[in-house]
C-alpha angles and dihedrals in degrees: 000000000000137000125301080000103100105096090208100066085051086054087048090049098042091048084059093049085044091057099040083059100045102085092053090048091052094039090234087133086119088063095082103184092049102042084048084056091050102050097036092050096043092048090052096042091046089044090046085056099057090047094058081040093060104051111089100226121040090260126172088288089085085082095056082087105037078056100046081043093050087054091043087052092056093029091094080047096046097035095041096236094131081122098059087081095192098047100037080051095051098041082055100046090041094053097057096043090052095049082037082063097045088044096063093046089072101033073057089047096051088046097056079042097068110025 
């Protein structure tokens, strides 16, 4: 794959901006550890995912989501927002999605790998 070609860095980048905007669409802006958690974590995963859009070859920087995603996941548990139902929710669903996408760049890799 080429550069800004591989669909899964521009779902990466689409769930960050997805949950930047989440707090805004639920109206939990009030909730100020949560929405923080919510704009800090999208920007870095949609910013992790132009990142892996713009290298020319699927390199090691394809963990730096899963890995925000893996933090966002446990965020409502760390933070202690599992009340804020949307938020806590979207955090959950998001976060898979996001390691679902990294996931199937490498089961792509390791298929390129062996054919």
């Amino acid at each position: 794959m080429t550069t800004w070609r591989r669909w899964q860095d521009w779902v990466v980048v689409g769930l960050g901006v997805i949950t930047f905007l989440t707090p805004f669409v639920f109206g939990d802006t009030s909730q100020t550890v949560a929405a923080s958690t919510a704009y800090v974590l999208g920007v870095l995963i949609a910013l992790a995912g132009l990142l892996n859009a713009a290298m020319s070859k699927a390199g090691g920087l394809e963990i730096i989501p899963a890995v925000l995603a893996v933090i966002l996941f446990v965020s409502p548990f760390a933070f202690g927002f599992t009340g804020v139902t949307a938020l806590a929710w979207s955090a959950y669903i998001i976060a898979i999605l996001v390691v679902l996408a990294v996931g199937s760049l490498f089961v792509m890799q390791t298929r390129r790998a062996t054919a």
